[in-house]
C-alpha positions in Angstrom: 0.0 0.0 0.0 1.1 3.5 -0.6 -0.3 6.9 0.4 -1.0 8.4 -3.1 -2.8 11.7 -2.4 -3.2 14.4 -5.5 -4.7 17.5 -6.7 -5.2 19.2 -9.5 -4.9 22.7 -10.9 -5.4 25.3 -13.6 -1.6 25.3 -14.2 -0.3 22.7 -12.5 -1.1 19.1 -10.7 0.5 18.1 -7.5 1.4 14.3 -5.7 1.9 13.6 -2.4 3.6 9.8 -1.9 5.0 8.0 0.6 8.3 6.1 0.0 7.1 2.9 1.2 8.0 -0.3 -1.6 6.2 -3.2 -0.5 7.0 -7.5 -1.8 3.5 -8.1 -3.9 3.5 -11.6 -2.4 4.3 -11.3 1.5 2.8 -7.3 1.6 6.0 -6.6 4.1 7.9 -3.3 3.4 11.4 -4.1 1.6 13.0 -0.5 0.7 12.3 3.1 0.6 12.3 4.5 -2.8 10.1 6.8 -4.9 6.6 5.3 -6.3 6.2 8.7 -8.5 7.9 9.1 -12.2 8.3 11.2 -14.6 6.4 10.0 -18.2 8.9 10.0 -21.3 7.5 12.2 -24.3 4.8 13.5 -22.4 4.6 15.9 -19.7 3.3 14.3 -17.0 3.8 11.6 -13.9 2.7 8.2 -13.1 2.2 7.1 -9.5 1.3 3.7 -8.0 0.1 2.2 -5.2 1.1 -1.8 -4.8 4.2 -3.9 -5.2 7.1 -1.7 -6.2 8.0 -3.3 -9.1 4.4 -2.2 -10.6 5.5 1.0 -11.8 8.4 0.6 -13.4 6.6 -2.3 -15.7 3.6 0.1 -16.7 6.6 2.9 -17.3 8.7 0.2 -19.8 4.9 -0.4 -21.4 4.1 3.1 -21.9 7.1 3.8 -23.6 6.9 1.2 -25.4 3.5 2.1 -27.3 5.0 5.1 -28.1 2.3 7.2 -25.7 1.6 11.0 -26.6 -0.7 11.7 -24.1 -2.7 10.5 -21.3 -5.8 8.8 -23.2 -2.6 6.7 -25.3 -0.6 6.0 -21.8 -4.0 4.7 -19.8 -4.6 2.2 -22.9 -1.0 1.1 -23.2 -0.7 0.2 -19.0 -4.9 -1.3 -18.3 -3.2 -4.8 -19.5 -0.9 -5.1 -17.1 -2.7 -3.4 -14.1 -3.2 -6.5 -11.4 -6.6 -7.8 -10.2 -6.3 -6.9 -6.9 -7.3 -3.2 -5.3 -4.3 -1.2 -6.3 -4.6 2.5 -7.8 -2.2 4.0 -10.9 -2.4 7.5 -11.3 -1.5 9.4 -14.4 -1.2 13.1 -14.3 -0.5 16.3 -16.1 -0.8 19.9 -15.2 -4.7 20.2 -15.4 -5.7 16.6 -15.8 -5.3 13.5 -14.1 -6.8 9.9 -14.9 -7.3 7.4 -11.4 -6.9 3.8 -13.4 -8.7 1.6 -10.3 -10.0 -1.5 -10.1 -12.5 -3.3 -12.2 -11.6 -1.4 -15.3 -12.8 2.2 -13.7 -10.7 5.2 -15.1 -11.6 8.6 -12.8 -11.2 11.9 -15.2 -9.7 14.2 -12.2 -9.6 18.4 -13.8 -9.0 21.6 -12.2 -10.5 21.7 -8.2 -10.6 17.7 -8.3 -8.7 15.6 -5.8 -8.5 12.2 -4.8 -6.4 10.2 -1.7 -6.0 6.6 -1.4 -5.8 6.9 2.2 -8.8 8.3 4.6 -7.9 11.3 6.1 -9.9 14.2 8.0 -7.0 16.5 6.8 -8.3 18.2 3.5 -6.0 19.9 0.6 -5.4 23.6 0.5 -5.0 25.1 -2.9 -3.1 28.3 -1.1 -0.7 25.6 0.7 -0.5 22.1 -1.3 3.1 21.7 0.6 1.7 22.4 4.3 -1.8 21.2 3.7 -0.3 18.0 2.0 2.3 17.1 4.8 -0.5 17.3 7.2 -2.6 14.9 5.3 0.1 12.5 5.1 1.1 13.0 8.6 -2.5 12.2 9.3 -1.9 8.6 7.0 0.7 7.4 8.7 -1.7 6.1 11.4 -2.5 3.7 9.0 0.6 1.2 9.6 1.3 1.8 5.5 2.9 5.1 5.2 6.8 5.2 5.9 9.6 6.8 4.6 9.4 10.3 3.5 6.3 12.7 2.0 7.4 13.1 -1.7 5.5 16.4 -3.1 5.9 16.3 -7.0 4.5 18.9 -8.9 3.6 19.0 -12.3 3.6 22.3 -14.8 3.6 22.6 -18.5 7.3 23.5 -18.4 8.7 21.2 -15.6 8.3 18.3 -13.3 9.8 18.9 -9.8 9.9 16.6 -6.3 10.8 17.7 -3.0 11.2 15.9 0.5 9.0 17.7 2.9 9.7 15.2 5.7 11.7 12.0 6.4 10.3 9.5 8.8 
């Protein structure tokens, strides 16, 4: 499991992840690492919740099919997402698609938001960094949530990622 918590603006889109990288078949947490990349040829990320390996396949299959934009990466990667409850997120600066399970694909746009985790803590569009860290701080009561807060943001001229806390 992985705290994936996003939201999504006029100009830009921001994820909040956890570092946690879990072993599909025992669930136990085997390294710290980053669950958020960057797309090739399209501005944009891809974040995953599940095993940690997950990611990386549906970022070889992406690239792959050659995908321009969104629409073209959610097609390439719905083969290989698993049965079981895990959520992919691809997003862009305005848009973001929430690939679940049984086939559902969430359009997110401007004012939308979405968190994989419960938590009371809600985002603020004036303060995505503090409003986000709270939230995540709030996860971590979930046993699930270890490692550090990633905030990546997403803009039409740049993807960025910061640490805003180690735990």
């Amino acid at each position: 499991m992985t705290a994936l918590n996003v939201y999504i603006g006029e100009d830009a889109s921001w994820v909040l992840a956890d570092g946690g990288c879990y072993d599909d078949d025992t669930h136990e947490l085997v390294h710290l690492g980053t669950k958020v990349l960057p797309l090739c040829g399209i501005i944009g990320v891809l974040a995953w919740s599940g095993p940690a390996y997950l990611g990386y396949d549906l970022m070889k299959e992406a690239e792959r099919a050659g995908a321009g934009d969104l629409w073209q990466c959610e097609k390439a990667v719905r083969p290989l997402l698993p049965s079981e409850p895990y959520s992919v997120l691809l997003v862009s600066p305005g848009l973001g698609l929430a690939l679940q399970e049984g086939g559902r694909v969430n359009q997110m746009w401007p004012g939308d938001f979405a968190k994989s985790i419960p938590s009371a803590v809600e985002f603020d569009p004036d303060d995505i960094d503090g409003s986000g860290l709270a939230m995540m701080r709030d996860q971590r009561s979930s046993g699930v949530v270890y490692g550090f807060c990633l905030r990546t943001e997403v803009r039409c001229d740049s993807i960025s990622q910061k640490i805003l806390e180690r735990w």
